[in-house]
C-alpha positions as CSV (number, residue, x, y, z in Angstrom):
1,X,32.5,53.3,125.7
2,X,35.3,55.3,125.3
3,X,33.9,58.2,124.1
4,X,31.4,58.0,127.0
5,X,34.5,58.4,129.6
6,X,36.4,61.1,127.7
7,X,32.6,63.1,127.7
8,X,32.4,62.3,131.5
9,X,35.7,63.6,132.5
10,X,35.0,67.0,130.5
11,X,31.8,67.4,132.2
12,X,34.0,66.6,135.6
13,X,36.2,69.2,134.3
14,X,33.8,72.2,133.5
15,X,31.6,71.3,136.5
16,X,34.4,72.0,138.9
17,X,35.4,75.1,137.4
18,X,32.5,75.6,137.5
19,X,31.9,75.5,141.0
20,X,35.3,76.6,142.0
21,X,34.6,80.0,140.4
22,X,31.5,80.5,142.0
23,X,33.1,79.4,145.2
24,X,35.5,82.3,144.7
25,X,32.5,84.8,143.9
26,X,31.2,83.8,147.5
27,X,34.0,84.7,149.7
28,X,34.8,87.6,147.9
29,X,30.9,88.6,148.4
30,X,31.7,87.5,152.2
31,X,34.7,89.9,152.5
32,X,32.8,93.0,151.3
């Protein structure tokens, strides 16, 4: 079970950097 939660919170972690980075490609695409 353990290993189950430490997997989850990596994916949490990837998936919003993830997401954050593609966030910032979006304004910047906005602002040209």
């Amino acid at each position: 079970m353990t290993y189950f939660i430490i997997i989850f919170s990596l994916l949490k972690k990837t998936v919003d950097i993830i997401s954050s980075k593609s966030n910032n490609n979006y304004k910047n695409i906005i602002n040209i």
